[in-house]
C-alpha positions as CSV (number, residue, x, y, z in Angstrom):
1,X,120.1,84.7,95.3
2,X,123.7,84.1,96.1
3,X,125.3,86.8,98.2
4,X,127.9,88.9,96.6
5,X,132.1,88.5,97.6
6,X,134.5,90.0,99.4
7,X,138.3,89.8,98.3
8,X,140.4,91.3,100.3
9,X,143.5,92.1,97.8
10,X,147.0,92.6,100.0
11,X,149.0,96.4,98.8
12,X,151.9,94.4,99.3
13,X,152.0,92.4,96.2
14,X,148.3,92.0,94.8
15,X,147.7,88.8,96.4
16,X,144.5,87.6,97.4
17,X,144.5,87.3,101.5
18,X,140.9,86.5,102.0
19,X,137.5,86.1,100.5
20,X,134.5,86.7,102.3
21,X,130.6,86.5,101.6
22,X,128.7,89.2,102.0
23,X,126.1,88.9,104.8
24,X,122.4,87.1,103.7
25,X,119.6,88.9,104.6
26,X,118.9,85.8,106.6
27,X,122.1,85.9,109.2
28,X,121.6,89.6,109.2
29,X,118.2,89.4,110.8
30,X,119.5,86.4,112.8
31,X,122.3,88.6,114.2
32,X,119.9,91.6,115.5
33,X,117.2,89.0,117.0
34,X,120.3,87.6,118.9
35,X,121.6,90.4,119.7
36,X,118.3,92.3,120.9
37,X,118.0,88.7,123.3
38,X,121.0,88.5,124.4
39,X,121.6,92.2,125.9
40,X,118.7,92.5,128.8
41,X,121.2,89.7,130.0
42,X,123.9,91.0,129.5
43,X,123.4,94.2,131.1
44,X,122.2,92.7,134.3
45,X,125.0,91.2,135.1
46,X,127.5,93.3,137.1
47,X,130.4,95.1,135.6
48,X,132.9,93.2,137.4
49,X,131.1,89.9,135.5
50,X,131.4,91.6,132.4
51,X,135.1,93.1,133.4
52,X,136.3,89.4,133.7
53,X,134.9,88.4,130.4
54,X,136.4,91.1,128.8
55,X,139.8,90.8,130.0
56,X,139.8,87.4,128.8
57,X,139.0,88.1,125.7
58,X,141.9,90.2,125.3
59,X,144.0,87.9,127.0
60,X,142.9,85.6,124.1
61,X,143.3,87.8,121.4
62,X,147.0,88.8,122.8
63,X,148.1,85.2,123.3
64,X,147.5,85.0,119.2
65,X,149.9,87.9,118.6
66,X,152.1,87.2,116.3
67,X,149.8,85.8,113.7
68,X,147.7,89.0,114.3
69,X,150.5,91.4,113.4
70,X,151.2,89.4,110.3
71,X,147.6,89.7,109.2
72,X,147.9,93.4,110.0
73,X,150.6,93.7,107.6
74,X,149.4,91.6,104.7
75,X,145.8,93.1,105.0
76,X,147.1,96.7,104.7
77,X,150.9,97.4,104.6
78,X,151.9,98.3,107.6
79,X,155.5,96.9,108.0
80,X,155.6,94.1,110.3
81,X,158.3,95.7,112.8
82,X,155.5,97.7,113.7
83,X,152.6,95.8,113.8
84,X,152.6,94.6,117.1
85,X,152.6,97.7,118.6
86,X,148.8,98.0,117.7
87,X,148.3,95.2,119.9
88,X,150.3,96.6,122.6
89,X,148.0,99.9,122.0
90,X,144.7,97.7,122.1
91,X,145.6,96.2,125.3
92,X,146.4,99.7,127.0
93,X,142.9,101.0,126.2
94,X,140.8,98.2,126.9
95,X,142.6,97.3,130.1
96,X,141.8,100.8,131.2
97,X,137.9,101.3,130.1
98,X,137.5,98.2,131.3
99,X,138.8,98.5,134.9
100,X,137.3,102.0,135.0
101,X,133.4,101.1,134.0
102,X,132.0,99.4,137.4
103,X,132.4,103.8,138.8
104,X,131.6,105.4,136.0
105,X,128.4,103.0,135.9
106,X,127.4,103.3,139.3
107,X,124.3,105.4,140.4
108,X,124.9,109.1,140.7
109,X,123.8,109.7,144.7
110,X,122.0,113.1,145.1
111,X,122.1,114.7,148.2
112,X,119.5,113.5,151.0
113,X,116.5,115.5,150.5
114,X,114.1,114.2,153.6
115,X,111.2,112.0,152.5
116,X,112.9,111.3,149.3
117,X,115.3,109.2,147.6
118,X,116.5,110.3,144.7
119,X,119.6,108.9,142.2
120,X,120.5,108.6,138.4
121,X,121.4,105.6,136.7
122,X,123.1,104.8,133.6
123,X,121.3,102.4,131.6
124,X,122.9,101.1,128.5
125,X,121.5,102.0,125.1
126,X,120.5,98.0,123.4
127,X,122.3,97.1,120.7
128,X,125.6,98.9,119.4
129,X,127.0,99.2,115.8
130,X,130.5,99.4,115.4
131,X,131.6,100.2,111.9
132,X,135.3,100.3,112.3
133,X,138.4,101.5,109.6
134,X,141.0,99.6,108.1
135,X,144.2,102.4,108.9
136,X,144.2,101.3,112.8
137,X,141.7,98.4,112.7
138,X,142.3,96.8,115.8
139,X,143.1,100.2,118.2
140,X,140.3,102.0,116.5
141,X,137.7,99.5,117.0
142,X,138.3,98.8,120.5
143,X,137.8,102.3,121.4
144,X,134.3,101.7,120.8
145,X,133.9,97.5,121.6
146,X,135.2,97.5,124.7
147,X,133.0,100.4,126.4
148,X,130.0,99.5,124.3
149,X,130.3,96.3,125.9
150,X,131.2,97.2,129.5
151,X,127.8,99.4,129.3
152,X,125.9,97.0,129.3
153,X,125.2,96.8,125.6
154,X,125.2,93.8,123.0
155,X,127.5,94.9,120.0
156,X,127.3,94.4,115.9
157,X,130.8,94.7,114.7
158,X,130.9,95.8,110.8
159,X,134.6,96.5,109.9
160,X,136.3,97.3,106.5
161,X,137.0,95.1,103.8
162,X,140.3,95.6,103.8
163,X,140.9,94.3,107.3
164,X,138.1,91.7,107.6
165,X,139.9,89.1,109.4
166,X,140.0,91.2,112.5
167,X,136.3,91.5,113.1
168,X,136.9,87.4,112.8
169,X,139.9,87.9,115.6
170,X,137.9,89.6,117.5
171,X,134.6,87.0,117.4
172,X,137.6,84.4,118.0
173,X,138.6,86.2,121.6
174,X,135.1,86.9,122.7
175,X,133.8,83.6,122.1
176,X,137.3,82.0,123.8
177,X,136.1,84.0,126.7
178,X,132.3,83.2,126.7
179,X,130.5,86.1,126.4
180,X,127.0,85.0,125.6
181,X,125.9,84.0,122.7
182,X,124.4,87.3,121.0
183,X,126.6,89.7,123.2
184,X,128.9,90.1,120.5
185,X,129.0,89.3,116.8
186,X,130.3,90.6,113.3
187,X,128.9,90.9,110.2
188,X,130.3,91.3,106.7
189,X,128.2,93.8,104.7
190,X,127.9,96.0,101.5
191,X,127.1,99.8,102.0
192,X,123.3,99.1,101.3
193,X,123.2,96.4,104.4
194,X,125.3,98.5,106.7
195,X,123.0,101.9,106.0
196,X,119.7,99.7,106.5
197,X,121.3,98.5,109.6
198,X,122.3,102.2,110.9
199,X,118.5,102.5,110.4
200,X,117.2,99.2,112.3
201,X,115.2,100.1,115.0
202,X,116.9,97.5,117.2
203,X,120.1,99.6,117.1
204,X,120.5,102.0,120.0
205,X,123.9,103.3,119.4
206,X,126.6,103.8,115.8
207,X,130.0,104.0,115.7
208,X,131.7,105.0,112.7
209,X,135.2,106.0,112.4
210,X,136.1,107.0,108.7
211,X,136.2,109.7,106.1
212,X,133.9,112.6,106.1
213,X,131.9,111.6,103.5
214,X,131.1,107.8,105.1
215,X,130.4,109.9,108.3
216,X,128.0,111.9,106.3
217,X,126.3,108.8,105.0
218,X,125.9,107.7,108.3
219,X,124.1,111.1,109.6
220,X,121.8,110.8,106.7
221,X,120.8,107.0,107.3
222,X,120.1,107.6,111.0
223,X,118.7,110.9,110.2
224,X,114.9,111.5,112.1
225,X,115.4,108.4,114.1
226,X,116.8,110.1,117.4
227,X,119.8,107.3,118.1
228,X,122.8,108.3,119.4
229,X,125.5,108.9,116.8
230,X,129.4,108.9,117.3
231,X,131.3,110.0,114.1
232,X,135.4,109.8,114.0
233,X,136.1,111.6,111.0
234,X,139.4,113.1,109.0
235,X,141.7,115.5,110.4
236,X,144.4,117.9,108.8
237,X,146.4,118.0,112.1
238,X,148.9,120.6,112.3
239,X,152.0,121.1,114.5
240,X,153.5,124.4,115.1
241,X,157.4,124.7,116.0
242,X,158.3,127.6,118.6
243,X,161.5,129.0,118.0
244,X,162.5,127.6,121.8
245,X,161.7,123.7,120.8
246,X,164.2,121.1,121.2
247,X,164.8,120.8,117.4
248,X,166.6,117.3,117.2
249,X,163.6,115.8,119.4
250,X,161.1,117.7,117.6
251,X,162.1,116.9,114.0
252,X,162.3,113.3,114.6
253,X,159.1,113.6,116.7
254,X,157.6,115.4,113.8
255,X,158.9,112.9,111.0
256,X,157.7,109.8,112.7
257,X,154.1,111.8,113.4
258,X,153.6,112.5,109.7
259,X,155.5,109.2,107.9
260,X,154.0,106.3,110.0
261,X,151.6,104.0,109.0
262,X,152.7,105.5,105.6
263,X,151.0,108.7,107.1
264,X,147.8,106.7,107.1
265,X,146.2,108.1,110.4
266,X,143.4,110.3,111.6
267,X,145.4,112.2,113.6
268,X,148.9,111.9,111.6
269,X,150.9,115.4,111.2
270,X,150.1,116.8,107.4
271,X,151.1,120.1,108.2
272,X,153.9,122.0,109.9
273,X,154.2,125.6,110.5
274,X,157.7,126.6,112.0
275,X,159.2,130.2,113.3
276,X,161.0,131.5,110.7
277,X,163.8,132.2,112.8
278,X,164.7,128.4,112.9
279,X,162.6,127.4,109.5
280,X,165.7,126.6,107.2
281,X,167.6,124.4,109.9
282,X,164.0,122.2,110.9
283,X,163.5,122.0,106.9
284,X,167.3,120.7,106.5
285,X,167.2,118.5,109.7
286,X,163.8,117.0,108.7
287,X,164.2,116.1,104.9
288,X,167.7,114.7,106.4
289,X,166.0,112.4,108.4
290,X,162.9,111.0,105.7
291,X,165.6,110.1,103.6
292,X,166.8,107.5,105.9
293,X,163.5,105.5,106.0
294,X,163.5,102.5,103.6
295,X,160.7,102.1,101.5
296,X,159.7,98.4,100.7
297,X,157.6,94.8,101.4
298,X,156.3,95.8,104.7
299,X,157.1,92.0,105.2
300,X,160.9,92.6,105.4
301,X,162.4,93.5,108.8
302,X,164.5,96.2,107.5
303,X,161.4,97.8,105.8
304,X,160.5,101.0,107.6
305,X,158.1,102.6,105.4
306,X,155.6,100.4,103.5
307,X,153.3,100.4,100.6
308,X,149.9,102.7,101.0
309,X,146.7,100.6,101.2
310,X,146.2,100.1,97.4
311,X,147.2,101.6,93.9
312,X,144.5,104.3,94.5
313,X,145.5,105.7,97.0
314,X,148.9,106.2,96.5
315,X,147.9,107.8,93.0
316,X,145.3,110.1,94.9
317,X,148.4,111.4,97.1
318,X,150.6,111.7,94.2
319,X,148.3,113.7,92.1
320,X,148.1,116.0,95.1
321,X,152.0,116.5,95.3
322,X,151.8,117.0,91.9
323,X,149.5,119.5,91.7
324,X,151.0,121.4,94.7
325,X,154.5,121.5,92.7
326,X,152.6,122.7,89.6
327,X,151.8,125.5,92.3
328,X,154.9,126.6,93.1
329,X,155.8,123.9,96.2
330,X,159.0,122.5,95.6
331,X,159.5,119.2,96.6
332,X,162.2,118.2,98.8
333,X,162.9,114.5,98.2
334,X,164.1,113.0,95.3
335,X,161.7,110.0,94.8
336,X,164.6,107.9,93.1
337,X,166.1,107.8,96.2
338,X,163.1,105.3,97.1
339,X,163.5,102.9,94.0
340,X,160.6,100.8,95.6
341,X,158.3,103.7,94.2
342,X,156.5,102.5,91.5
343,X,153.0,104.2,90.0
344,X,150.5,102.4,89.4
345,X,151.1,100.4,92.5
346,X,150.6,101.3,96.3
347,X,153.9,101.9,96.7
348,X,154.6,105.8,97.0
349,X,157.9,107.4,98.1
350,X,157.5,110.1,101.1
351,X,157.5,113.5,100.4
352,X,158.1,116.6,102.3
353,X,157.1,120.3,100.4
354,X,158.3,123.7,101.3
355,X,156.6,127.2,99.3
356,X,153.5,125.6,100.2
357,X,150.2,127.9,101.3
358,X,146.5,127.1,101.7
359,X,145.4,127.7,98.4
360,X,147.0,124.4,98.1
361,X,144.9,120.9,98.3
362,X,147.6,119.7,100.3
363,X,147.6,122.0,102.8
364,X,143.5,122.3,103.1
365,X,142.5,118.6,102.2
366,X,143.3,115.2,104.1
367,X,146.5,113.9,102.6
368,X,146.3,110.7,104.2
369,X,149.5,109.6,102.7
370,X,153.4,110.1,102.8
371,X,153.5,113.5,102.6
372,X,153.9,116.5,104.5
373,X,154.0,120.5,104.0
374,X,155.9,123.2,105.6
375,X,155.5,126.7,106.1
376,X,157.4,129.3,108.0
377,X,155.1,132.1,110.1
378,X,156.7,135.0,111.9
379,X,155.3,134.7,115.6
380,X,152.5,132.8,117.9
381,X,149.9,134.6,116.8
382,X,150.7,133.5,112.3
383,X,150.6,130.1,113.8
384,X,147.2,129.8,115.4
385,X,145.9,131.6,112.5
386,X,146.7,129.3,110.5
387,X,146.1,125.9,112.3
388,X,142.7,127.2,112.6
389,X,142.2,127.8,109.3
390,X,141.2,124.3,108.5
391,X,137.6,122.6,108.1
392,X,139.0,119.5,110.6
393,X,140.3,119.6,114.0
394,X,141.0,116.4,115.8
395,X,144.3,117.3,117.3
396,X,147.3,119.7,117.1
397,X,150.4,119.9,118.5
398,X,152.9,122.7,119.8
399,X,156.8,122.0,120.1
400,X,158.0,124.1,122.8
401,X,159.7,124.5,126.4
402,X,157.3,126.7,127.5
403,X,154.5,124.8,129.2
404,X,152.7,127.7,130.1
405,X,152.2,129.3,126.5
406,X,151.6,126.0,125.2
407,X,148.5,126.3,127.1
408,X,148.0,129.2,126.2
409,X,148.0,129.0,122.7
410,X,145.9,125.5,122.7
411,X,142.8,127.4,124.2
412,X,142.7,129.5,120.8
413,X,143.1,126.5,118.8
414,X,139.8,124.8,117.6
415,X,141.2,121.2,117.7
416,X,139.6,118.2,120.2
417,X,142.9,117.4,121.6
418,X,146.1,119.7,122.5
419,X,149.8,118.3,122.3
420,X,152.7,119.7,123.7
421,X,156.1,118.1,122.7
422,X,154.0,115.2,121.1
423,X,151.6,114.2,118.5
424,X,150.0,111.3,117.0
425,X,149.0,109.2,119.8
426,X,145.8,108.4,122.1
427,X,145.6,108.7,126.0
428,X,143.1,106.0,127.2
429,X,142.6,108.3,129.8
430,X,141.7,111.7,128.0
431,X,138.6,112.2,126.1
432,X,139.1,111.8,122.1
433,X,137.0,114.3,120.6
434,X,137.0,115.9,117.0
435,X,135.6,119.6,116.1
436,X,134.3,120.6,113.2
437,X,134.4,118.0,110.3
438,X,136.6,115.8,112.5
439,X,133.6,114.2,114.1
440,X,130.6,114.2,117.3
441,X,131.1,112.5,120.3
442,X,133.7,111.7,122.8
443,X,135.3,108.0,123.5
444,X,137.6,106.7,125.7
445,X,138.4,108.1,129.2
446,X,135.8,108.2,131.6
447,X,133.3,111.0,129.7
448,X,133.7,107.7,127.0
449,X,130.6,105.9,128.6
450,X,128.2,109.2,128.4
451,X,127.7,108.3,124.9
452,X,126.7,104.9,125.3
453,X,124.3,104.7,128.1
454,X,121.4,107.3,128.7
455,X,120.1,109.0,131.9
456,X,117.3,107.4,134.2
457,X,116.5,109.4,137.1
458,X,114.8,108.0,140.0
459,X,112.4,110.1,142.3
460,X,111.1,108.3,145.3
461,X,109.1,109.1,147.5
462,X,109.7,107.4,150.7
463,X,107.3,109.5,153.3
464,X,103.2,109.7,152.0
């Protein structure tokens, strides 16, 4: 039976990029026997042997940069000014998990107890499956390759349709580096294929960053089989601006948190609460500054905001302004001032909304989109309220000179991650967690390798 095809359609214009079989049953089996040989291997060799492989397979993928950032654009609109920053992002995280795994691997020492020796080691989990999103494709998947890989585990990649071609750019750097045959591959599959292979036996370890409902998929396909489960899911991250914040810095802070990537991020600002005391100048100062973005093919230099990833999508958003304005919102930017806006194309102009509440879908539901609400609250206390009430909470952010009430107020929010005077963006070196319906588990920093390697203790007896 011939397997079924993947074309991947550009936002841009409708083109066709790339077209893709679907994994056999054949090469899927093929992959996990090769895989399930190749990591025993693998994780016996030391960290620093698998540090140097993996450094050059970054150096490989980062020597093919500009062609990458093109494919980034054309696969899903992000306009190509900004596409190499994703690279840049990618190298920053690996670089780190990778230099920091041979400590975090090494035996944990337990204090000399006479006659004994005692000690935990980390062993890594087998074989890893990476299902990875198409909004971020190369920065979110590498949060999870790299220290997968660096733990000693053999890795399945399974990324989105939309951005196929970089699971194939990142086979192409591995296998430039010579990483065993087995240690890493990629597979192409439907939703039926990818669920059956959350439910493999052979797999060890999933990886799934997505929507809340692919998250819940995966929770019900490896449901009863006791494998460890790491779930990235949506957020609804809010900022809150103090009446003492630095509003030029914070508004164009704010803007850029909420409009880039054509607001097409997991942890992008789709809600802003603001003092009241300073409300009407933010609101002014912001909707000044969205109307300077230029709206257009993401392929043109000049173009600072592109095209969402399809027709869909953009409608989805649209019927959600829509439906808040039918509320009572009232929507600040003219969308003729973006003649690039077209409907029934992925091409959407930005939006900013003020008499907004959260009886509204766009203040409660993922946007995920050009659009943003405002609210003004009367003090601290409004704010927090607020920002909590939510069914996500990835991050949240608090605009403010006041260090010490910034801290404050983050330990009443129920968010995985705290900003102050910042948003949208991913330490290598601080845990990335979600709460709630944001997601389980924790990667990147040094708490990242937990989650993909398992416990062994060892209790010696030395003196009989």
């Amino acid at each position: 039976m011939k397997s079924k095809t993947i074309t991947l359609i550009s936002p841009i214009d409708g083109s066709v990029v790339a077209e893709r079989a679907h994994a056999t049953g054949a090469e899927i089996d093929h992959a996990i026997a090769a895989a399930m040989a190749a990591q025993p291997g693998w994780a016996a060799a030391p960290p620093a042997d698998r540090a140097v492989l993996c450094h050059r397979a970054i150096d490989a993928m980062l020597a093919q940069g500009a062609a990458i950032a093109e494919e980034i654009t054309r696969q899903m609109g992000r306009p190509l000014q900004y596409a190499p920053g994703e690279l840049r992002g990618l190298e920053e995280r690996a670089r780190y998990m990778i230099d920091i795994a041979a400590a975090e691997l090494a035996d944990i020492a337990l204090p000399r107890k006479q006659g004994f020796n005692r000690f935990i080691r980390r062993e890594p989990l087998g074989v890893a499956l990476i299902i990875a999103p198409w909004n971020y494709p190369y920065l979110t998947a590498v949060n999870a390759i790299i220290p997968a890989l660096m733990a000693g585990n053999s890795v399945i990649l399974k990324h989105s349709h939309q951005t196929l071609l970089c699971a194939e750019r990142f086979q192409q750097g591995f296998d430039i580096a010579g990483l065993p045959q087995g240690v890493f591959q990629h597979l192409h599959l439907d939703h039926e294929a990818t669920a059956a292979l959350v439910q493999h036996q052979a797999v060890g370890f999933v990886s799934f960053t997505g929507s809340v409902s692919g998250g819940a998929n995966v929770e019900q396909s490896a449901a009863g089989l006791f494998k460890s489960v790491a779930l990235e899911l949506g957020g609804k991250d809010p900022a809150y601006v103090r009446p003492d914040a630095d509003l030029e810095y914070t508004v164009e802070q704010l803007v850029d948190g909420a409009f880039f990537n054509s607001g097409q991020s997991c942890c992008g600002i789709e809600r802003i609460y603001v003092h009241d005391s300073i409300y009407k100048e933010f609101v002014e100062r912001y909707v000044a500054r969205v109307r300077q973005y230029r709206l257009g093919n993401p392929l043109d230099p000049q173009t600072t905001l592109g095209p969402m990833v399809s027709a869909h999508a953009a409608t989805r958003v649209h019927l959600q302004i829509e439906k808040a304005v039918d509320l009572g919102a009232t929507a600040c930017i003219d969308p003729k001032l973006f003649p690039a806006a077209r409907g029934g194309t992925a091409y959407l102009a930005p939006q900013v909304l003020i008499g907004v509440d959260h009886g509204m879908a766009v203040m409660n539901e993922e946007s995920f989109g050009p659009v943003v609400g405002i609210m003004p609250v009367r003090d601290d206390s409004a704010a927090v309220a607020l920002m909590n009430d939510s069914k996500y909470g990835l991050t949240a952010s608090i605009w403010t000179r006041d260090e010490r009430q910034a801290t404050s107020l983050g330990a009443q929010l129920q968010t995985g991650t705290v900003f102050m005077n910042r948003c949208d963006y991913l330490d290598p070196e601080l845990a990335w967690v979600g709460v709630k319906q944001s997601g389980r588990g924790c990667a990147l920093s040094k708490l990242g390798y937990q989650q993909l390697t398992r416990p062994k203790s060892y209790h010696l007896k030395t003196a009989i």
